[in-house]
C-alpha positions in Angstrom: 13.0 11.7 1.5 13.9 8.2 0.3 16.1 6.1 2.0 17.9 2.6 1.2 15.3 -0.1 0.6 15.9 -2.9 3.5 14.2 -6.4 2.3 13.3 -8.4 5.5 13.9 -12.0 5.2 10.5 -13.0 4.4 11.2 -10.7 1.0 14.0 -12.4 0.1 12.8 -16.1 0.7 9.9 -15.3 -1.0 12.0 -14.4 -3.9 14.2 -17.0 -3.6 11.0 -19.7 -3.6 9.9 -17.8 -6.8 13.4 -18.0 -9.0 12.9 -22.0 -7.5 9.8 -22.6 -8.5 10.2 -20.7 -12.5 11.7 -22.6 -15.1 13.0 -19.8 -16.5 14.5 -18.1 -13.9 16.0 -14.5 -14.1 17.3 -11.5 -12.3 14.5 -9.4 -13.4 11.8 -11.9 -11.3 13.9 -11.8 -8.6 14.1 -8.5 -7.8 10.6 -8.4 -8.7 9.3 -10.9 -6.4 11.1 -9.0 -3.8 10.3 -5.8 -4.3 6.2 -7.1 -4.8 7.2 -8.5 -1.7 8.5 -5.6 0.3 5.8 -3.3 -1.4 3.2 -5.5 0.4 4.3 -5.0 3.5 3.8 -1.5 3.5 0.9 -1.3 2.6 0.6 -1.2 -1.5 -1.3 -4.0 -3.2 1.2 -4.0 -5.8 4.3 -2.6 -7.1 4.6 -0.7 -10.3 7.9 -0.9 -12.5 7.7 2.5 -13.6 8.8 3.4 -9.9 11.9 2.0 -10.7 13.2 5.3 -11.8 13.0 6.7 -9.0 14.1 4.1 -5.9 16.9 2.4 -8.1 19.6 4.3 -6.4 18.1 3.0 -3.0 18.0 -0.7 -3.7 20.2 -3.0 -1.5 23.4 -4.9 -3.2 23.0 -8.1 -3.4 25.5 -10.2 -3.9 23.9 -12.9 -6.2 21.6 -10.4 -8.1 23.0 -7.4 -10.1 21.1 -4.6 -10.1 17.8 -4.6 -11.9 17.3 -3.4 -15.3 15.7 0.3 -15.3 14.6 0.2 -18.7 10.8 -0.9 -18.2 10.6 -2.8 -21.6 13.2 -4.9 -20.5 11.7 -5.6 -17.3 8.1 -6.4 -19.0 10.1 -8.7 -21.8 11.6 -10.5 -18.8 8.6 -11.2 -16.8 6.3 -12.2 -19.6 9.1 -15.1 -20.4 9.0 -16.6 -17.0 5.7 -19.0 -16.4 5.4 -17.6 -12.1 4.3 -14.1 -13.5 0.7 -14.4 -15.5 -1.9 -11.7 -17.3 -4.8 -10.9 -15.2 -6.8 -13.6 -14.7 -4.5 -16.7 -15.4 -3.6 -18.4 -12.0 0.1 -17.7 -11.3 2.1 -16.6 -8.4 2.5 -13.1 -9.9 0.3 -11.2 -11.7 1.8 -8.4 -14.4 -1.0 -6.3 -15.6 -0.9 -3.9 -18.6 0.0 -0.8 -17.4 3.3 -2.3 -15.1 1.6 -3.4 -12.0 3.0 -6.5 -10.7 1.0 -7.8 -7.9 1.0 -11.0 -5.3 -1.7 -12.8 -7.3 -3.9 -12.7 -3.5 -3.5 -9.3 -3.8 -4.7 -8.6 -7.5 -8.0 -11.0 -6.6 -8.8 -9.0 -3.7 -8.4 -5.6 -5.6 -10.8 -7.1 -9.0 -13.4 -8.3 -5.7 -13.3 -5.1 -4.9 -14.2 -3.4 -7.7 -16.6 -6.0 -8.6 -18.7 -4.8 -5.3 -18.6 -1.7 -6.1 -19.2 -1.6 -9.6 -22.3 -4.2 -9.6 -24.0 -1.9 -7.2 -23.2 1.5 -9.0 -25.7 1.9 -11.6 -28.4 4.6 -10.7 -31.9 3.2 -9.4 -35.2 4.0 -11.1 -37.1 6.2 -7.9 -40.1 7.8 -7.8 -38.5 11.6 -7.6 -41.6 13.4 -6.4 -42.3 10.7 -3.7 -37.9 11.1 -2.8 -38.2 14.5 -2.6 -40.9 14.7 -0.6 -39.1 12.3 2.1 -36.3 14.8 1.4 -38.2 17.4 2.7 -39.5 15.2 6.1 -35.4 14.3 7.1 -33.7 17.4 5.0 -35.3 20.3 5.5 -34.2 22.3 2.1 -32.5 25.9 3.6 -32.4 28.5 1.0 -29.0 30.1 -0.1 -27.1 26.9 1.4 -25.6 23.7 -0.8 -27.0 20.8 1.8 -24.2 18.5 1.3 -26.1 16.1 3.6 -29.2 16.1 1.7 -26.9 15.5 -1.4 -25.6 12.4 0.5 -29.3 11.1 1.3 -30.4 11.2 -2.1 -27.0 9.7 -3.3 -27.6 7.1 -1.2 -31.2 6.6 -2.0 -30.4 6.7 -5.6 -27.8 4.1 -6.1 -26.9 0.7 -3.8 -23.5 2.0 -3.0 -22.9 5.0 -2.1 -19.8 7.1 0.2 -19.8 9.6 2.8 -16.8 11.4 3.5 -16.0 14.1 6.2 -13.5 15.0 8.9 -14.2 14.7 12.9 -17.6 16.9 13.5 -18.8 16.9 9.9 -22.2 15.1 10.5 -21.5 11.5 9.2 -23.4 9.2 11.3 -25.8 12.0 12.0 -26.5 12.2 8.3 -26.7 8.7 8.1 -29.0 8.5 11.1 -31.1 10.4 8.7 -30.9 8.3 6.1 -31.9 5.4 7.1 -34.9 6.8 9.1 -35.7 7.9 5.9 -35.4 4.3 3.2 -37.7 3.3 6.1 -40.0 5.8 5.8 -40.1 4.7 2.2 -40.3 1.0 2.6 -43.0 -0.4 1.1 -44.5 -3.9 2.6 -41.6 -5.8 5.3 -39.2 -3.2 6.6 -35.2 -3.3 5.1 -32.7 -5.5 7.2 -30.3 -2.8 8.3 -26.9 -3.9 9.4 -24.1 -1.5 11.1 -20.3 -2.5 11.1 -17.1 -1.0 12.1 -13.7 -2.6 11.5 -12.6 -2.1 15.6 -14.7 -2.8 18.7 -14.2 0.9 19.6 -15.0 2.5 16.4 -18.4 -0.1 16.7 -18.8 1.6 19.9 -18.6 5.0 19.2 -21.0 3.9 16.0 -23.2 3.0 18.3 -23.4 6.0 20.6 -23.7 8.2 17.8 -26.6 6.8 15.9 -28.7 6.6 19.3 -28.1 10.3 20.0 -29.0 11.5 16.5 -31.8 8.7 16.8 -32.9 10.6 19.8 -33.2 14.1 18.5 -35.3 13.1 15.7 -38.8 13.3 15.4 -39.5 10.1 14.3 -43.0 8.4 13.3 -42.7 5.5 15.9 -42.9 2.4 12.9 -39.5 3.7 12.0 -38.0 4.3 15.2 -38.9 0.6 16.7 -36.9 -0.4 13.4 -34.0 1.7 13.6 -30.9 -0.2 14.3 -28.7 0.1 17.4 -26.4 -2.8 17.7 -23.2 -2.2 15.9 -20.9 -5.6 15.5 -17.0 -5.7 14.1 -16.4 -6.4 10.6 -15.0 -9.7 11.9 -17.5 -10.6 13.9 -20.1 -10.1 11.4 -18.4 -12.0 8.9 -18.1 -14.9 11.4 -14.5 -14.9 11.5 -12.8 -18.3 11.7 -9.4 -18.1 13.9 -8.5 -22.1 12.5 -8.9 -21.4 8.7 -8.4 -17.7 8.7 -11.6 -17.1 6.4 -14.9 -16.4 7.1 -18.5 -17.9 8.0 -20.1 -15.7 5.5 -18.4 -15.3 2.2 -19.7 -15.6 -1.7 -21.4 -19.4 -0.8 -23.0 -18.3 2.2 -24.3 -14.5 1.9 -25.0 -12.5 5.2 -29.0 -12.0 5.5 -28.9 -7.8 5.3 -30.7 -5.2 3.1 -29.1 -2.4 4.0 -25.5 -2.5 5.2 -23.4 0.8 7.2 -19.3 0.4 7.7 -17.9 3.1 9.9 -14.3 4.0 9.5 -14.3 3.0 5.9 -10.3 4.5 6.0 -9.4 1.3 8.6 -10.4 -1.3 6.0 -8.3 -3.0 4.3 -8.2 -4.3 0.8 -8.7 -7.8 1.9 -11.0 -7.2 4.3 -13.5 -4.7 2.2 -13.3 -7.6 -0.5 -14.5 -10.7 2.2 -17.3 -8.3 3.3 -18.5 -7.0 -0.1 -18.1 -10.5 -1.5 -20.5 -11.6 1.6 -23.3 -9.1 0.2 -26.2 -9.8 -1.7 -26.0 -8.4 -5.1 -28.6 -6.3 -4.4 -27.7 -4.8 -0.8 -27.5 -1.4 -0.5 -24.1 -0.4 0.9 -22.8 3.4 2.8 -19.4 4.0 3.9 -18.4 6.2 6.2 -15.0 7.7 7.0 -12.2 10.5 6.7 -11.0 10.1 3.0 -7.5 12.0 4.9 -7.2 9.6 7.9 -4.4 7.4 7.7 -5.3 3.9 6.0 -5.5 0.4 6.8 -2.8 -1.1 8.8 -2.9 -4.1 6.3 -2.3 -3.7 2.0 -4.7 -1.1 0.7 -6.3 2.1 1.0 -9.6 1.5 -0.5 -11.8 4.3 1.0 -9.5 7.0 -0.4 -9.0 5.0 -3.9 -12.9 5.5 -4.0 -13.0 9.1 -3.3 -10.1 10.1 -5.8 -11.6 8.2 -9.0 -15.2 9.0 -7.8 -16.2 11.3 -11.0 -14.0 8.9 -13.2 -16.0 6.0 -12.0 -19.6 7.6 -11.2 -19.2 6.3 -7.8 -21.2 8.7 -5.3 -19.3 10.0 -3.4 -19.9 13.0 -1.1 -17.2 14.6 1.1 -18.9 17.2 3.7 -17.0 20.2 4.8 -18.9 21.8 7.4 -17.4 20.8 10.9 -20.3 21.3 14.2 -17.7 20.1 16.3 -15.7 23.4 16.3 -15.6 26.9 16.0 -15.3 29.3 13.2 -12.2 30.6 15.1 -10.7 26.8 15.9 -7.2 26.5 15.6 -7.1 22.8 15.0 -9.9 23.0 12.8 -7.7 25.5 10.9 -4.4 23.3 11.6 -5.7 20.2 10.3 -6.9 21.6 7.0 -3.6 23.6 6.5 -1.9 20.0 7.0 -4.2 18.1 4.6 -3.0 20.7 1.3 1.0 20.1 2.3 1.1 23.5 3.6 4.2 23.1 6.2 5.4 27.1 6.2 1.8 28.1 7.4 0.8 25.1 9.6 4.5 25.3 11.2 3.9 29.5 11.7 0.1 28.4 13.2 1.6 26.2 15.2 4.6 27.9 16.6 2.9 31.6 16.8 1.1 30.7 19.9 -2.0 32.8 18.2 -4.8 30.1 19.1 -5.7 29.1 22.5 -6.3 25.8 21.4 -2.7 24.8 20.1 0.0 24.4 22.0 3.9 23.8 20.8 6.8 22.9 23.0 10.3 22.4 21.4 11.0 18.5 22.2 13.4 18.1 25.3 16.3 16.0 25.6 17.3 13.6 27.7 17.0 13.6 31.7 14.8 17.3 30.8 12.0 15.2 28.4 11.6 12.6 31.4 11.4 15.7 33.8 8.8 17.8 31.5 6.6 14.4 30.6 6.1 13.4 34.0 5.3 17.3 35.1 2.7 17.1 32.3 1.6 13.7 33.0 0.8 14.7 36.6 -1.3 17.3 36.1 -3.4 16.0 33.6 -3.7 12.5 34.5 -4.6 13.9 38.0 -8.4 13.4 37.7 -7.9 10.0 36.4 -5.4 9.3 39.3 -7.9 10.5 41.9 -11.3 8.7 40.3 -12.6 6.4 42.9 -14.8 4.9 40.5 -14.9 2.9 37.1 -17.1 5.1 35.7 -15.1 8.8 36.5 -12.1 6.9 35.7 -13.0 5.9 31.7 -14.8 9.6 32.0 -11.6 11.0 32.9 -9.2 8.7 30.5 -11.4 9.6 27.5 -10.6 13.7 28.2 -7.0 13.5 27.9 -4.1 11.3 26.2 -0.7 10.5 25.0 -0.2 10.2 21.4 2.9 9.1 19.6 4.1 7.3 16.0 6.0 5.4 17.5 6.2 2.0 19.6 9.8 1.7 20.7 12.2 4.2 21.4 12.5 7.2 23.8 9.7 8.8 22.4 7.7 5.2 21.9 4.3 4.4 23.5 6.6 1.9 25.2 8.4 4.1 26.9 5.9 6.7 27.6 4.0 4.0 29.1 6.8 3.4 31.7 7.2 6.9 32.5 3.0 7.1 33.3 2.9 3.8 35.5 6.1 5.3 37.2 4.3 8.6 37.9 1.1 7.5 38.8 1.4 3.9 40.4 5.2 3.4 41.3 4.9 0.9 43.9 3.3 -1.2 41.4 5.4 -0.6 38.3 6.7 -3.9 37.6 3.6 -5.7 37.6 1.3 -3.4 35.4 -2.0 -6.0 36.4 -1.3 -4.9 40.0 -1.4 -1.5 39.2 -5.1 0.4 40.3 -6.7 2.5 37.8 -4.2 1.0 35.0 -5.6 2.0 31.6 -5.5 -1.5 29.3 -6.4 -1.3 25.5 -7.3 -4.8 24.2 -5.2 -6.1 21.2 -7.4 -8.9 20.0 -10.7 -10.2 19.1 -12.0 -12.3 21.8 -15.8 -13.1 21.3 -16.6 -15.0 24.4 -15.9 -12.3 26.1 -17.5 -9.5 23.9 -14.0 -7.8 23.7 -12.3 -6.5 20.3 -9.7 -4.7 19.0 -9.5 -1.2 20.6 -11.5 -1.6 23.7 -10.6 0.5 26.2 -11.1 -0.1 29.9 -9.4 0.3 33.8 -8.2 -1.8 36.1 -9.7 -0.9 39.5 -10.4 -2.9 42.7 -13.7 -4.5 43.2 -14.8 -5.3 46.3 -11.3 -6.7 47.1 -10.6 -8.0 43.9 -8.7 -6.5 40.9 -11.1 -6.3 37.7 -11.0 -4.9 34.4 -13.9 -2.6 33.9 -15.8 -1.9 30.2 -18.3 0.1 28.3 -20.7 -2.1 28.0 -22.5 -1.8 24.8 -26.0 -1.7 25.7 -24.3 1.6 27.9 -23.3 1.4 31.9 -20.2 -1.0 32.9 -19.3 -4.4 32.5 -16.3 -6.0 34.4 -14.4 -9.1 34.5 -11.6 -10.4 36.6 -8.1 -9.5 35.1 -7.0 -13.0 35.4 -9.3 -13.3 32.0 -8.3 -10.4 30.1 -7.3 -11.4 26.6 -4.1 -9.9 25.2 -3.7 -5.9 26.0 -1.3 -3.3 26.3 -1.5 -0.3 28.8 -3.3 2.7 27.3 -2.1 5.6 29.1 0.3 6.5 25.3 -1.2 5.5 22.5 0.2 5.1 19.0 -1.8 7.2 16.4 -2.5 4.1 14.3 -4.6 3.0 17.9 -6.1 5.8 18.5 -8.2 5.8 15.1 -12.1 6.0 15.8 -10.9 7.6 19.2 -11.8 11.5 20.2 -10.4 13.0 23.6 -10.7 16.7 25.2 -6.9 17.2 25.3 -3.9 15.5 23.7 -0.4 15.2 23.9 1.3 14.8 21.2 5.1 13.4 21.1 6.8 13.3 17.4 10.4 11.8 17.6 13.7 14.2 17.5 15.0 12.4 13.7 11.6 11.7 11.4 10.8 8.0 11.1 9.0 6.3 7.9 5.8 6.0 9.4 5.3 9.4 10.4 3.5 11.6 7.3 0.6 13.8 6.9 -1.9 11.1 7.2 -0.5 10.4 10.9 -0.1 13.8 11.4 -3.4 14.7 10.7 -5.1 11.7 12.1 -3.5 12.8 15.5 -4.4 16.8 15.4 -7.8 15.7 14.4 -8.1 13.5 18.1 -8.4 16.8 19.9 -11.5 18.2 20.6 -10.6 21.0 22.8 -6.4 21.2 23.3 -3.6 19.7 21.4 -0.4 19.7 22.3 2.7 18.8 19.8 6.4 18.0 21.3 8.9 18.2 18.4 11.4 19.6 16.2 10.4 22.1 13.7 12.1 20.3 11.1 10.6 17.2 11.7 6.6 18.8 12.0 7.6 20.6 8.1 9.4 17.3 7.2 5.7 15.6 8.1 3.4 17.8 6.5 5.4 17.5 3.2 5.2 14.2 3.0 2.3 12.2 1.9 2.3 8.8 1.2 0.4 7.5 -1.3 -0.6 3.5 -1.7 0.4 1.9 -5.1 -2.9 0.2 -6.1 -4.9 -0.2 -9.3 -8.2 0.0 -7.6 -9.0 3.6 -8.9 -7.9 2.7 -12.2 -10.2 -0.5 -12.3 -13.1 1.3 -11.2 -12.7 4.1 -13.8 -11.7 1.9 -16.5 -14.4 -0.7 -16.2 -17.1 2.1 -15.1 -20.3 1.9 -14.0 -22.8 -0.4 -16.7 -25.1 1.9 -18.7 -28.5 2.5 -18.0 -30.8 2.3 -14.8 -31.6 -0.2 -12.5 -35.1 -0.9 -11.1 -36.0 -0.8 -7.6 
C-alpha cells in the first residue's frame, strides 16, 4: 500500500538550497534533492531512480516543479549536467552512482566506510586446523547426526577477522559467543587478546552483560581464561567517546580504540553512520563478531547494515551464520510458531494461528472502540500490573515490570504509548496523575545518554520512596540497585507502554500488544515481529484482522547499495596470516 509522498520542510529547503547552489539548475535535481532528501529520513541511505516507476503517481504537485521525468535516461542525462551531483568519489553534494543510486554525499561515505570494514577484514586466516579443531572439541563438543550451527559460528569466527552471528530470541547468541571467546583465549599464544563488548543502547549493554556472565558461569573453564574473560559491556557511544559539542567521536580513524577483539550486540539497532564511526575506530587487524536478529526491525537512523550483511553473505564471502534452534521455547510454542510464520509473509496462516485460539500462549482480542477500549485496558492493566502495584520494594518492582508490558507502534494517538501511558498512571496512581515524578512506583525509561550519571538510552528503572524521599532506582551494572534522587534524572518518559522501536534488546513474561484500528506507515513485519518476539511466555495482540494481514504482508525493505558494494568489490584473494 503506497500512499501520497508528503516532503517535510526540511525536504524542500534542502532542495531549494541545491537548485541555488547548481549553476545549472533543473527540475530533474530538484525533485531529486527532495526525494534523496525524504528517502533519508526514512531510513534509506539513498534513493534509486528506477523506483520512480512505481511512486510517480504518489508524488506531491508542486507548483513550481512539473512532475519529474520517468524515463531514467533522462533523469541520469540531467543530473550528470548539473555540477551538485558527482560520480563516486568526487566531492559534491550529491552523489549519482552507476547503477541509479543517488545518495546525500554523507550518506554514500558512510556506506563505502562500511564496506571498507568489512571487506579489509574478510579474507580467510592461515590456522593451524588440527590445533582449531582440537579447541573445537574443548568448547564444541561434536554430536553425531546434528549440523552444530554454533560450532560452525566458532570456527567462522576463528577463521576470518569479521565474522556475523545471526539468530532469533533463544537461539544461543551470546552463549555461542561466550564460547568463543573462551576459546581465541585458549588459543592465545604469549599476552592475552584485548576483548571489548558493545551494544548500541544502555539496556541491550545490560542484558549483554547478564548473559555472557551466566554462560561464563556454566562453563568449565581453565581459570587463565576465566580471569580474562570480559564482563563490562559499554554503549557504542560511550566507547567511541562520543562528543555532545562536535557531534563526532574521541576515537575515530586518527585515534584507533586499543582492542583485539571487538563483540556488538544488537547488530540490527546500528545504524549506517554509526557502524561506519566504530569500524573506522578499529585496527585493521581487530577481529570483529556481530550479533543480532537479521528480522528485527532496523536502525532508527538511515541504514540497515546487519541485514545488508546477511543477504549478500555468499555474494560477498562474508561469514555469516544464522542459527535456527530456539532453547527459549518449546517444540509446541505458539509464538515461536507465530513469529516464523510472520517472518515468510504468511498473513492467511499467522492470522488463522492467531485468531483460532489453538495455543495457550497467544491470545487475540478484536480492538475495542471508544469508551469500551479505555474500559477493557484499564481491566487488563489492573490485573497484570497488580504485582508491580503492590511491590514494596525496588527490587520486586523492576522484577515485576520486567514480567509484563504494553507494547504499541505508535506514540500519539488513542492507541499511542502516549496515551496508554495516561490510562496506566490513571489506573494505578490517580491521585498523582498530573505530576508523573510524584507518582510511587512510576516506571521511567531514560531517553538520553548521560555519562556522569552512568545512564543511557533504554535504561529502565522505578520511582519509589526512599526513606522519605522520592528516588529513581537502577540496575546497577556490576548487578544489585543503584538510586539517585529524581530531581537528577536526565530526560525520560514513563515506561509502563512502550513503543516497539523501545522495546528492542527488551524480553518480558507477558505482553500486551495494541496495533491501531487504520494501519499506519511504520507498522510492518519487522515491527510485527520484533514485538511477538518480546514475549517469552504470553502475548497478547489488540487489533483488526485487516490491519494484523495488512502487517504481515508488508515488508519494508531499506534502499542501500551496501550489499551490492560488498559483493561487487568481494573479499581480496588469497589468505591472510595470523
Amino acid at each position: 500500500m503506497t500512499e501520497t509522498i508528503a516532503f517535510s520542510a526540511l525536504d524542500t529547503h534542502f532542495a531549494d538550497f541545491i537548485i541555488r547552489t547548481d549553476r545549472h539548475p533543473c527540475n530533474e535535481l530538484w525533485w531529486g534533492a527532495a526525494l534523496v532528501s525524504h528517502s533519508a529520513d526514512r531510513g534509506h541511505s539513498c534513493f534509486n531512480l528506477f523506483d520512480m516507476q512505481d511512486i510517480a503517481a504518489f508524488l506531491p504537485v508542486h507548483p513550481l516543479h512539473s512532475p519529474p521525468p520517468s524515463d531514467i535516461r533522462i533523469w541520469r542525462e540531467a543530473l550528470h549536467a548539473c555540477d551538485t551531483v558527482g560520480a563516486p568519489g568526487e566531492y559534491t553534494p550529491l552523489v549519482l552512482d552507476r547503477t541509479g543510486r543517488l545518495y546525500l554525499h554523507r550518506c554514500w561515505g558512510y556506506e563505502q566506510r562500511v564496506a571498507s570494514g568489512i571487506l579489509l577484514r574478510s579474507r580467510p586466516l592461515v590456522i593451524d586446523e588440527i590445533r582449531l579443531d582440537a579447541a573445537l572439541d574443548r568448547y564444541f563438543p561434536v554430536r553425531q547426526g546434528t549440523v552444530d550451527l554454533q560450532r560452525s559460528a566458532a570456527r567462522m569466527a576463528l577463521t576470518h577477522r569479521f565474522s556475523v552471528i545471526s539468530g532469533g530470541p533463544g537461539t544461543g547468541k551470546t552463549a555461542t559467543v561466550a564460547r568463543i571467546l573462551a576459546l581465541l583465549l585458549d588459543m592465545a599464544e604469549g599476552f592475552p587478546p584485548e576483548i571489548v563488548l558493545t551494544a548500541p543502547t544502555g539496556k541491550a549493554a545490560s542484558r549483554l552483560q547478564q548473559s555472557i556472565l551466566h554462560a561464563a558461569g556454566h562453563l568449565a573453564l581453565p581459570d587463565d581464561v576465566r580471569t580474562c574473560l570480559p564482563t563490562d559491556v559499554r554503549t557504542i557511544h560511550r566507547l567511541l567517546g562520543f562528543q555532545p559539542r562536535t557531534g563526532g567521536f574521541r576515537y575515530n580513524r586518527d585515534k584507533r580504540l586499543s582492542c583485539d577483539i571487538l563483540v556488538v550486540d544488537e547488530a540490527s539497532m546500528v545504524d549506517l553512520r554509526l557502524m561506519a564511526s566504530l569500524l573506522e575506530a578499529l585496527r585493521d587487524d581487530a577481529r570483529v563478531i556481530l550479533l543480532g536478529d537479521r528480522n528485527q526491525l532496523a536502525s532508527v537512523e538511515a541504514g540497515a547494515v546487519l541485514a545488508d550483511i546477511c543477504d549478500c553473505a555468499s555474494l560477498a564471502a562474508v561469514p555469516v551464520t544464522q542459527l535456527t534452534t530456539s532453547y527459549r521455547f518449546e517444540t509446541d510454542s505458539g509464538i515461536a510458531a507465530l513469529s516464523e510464520l510472520i517472518n515468510s509473509g504468511e498473513s492467511a496462516a499467522a492470522l488463522e494461528l492467531v485468531t483460532s485460539g489453538q495455543s495457550p500462549d497467544i491470545v487475540w482480542r478484536q480492538l475495542p472502540a471508544g469508551t469500551a477500549f479505555e474500559k477493557a485496558f484499564t481491566a487488563v492493566i489492573r490485573d497484570d500490573y497488580a504485582a508491580y502495584a503492590t511491590a514494596l520494594s525496588p527490587t520486586h518492582a523492576l522484577a515485576a515490570l520486567n514480567s509484563f508490558r504494553v507494547l504499541s507502534p505508535l506514540r500519539s494517538g488513542t492507541y499511542g504509548i502516549e496515551q496508554l501511558n495516561r490510562l496506566c498512571l490513571n489506573v494505578l496512581a490517580p491521585e498523582q496523575r498530573n505530576d508523573p515524578l510524584t507518582a510511587r512506583r512510576m516506571p521511567v525509561m531514560i531517553t538520553g545518554n548521560n555519562y556522569e550519571l552512568g545512564l543511557f538510552n533504554g535504561d529502565t528503572g522505578v520511582v519509589m520512596d526512599n526513606g522519605g524521599r522520592l528516588a529513581a532506582w537502577f540496575e546497577a551494572p556490576e548487578g544489585g540497585l543503584r538510586h539517585l534522587s529524581t530531581l537528577r534524572l536526565p530526560p525520560f518518559e514513563t515506561a509502563f507502554a512502550l513503543t516497539v522501536h523501545k522495546s528492542q534488546g527488551s524480553e518480558f513474561d507477558r505482553v500486551l500488544l495494541i496495533l491501531p484500528e487504520h494501519l499506519p506507515e511504520v507498522l510492518n513485519r519487522e515491527l510485527l515481529y520484533t514485538a511477538v518476539t518480546r514475549a517469552r511466555c504470553r502475548i497478547e495482540i489488540w487489533g483488526t484482522e485487516e490491519v494484523f494481514r495488512q502487517a504481515v504482508l508488508r515488508r519494508t525493505v531499506r534502499t542501500s547499495g551496501l550489499g551490492e558494494q560488498l559483493a561487487s568489490r568481494g573479499a581480496s584473494s588469497g589468505r591472510e596470516t595470523t
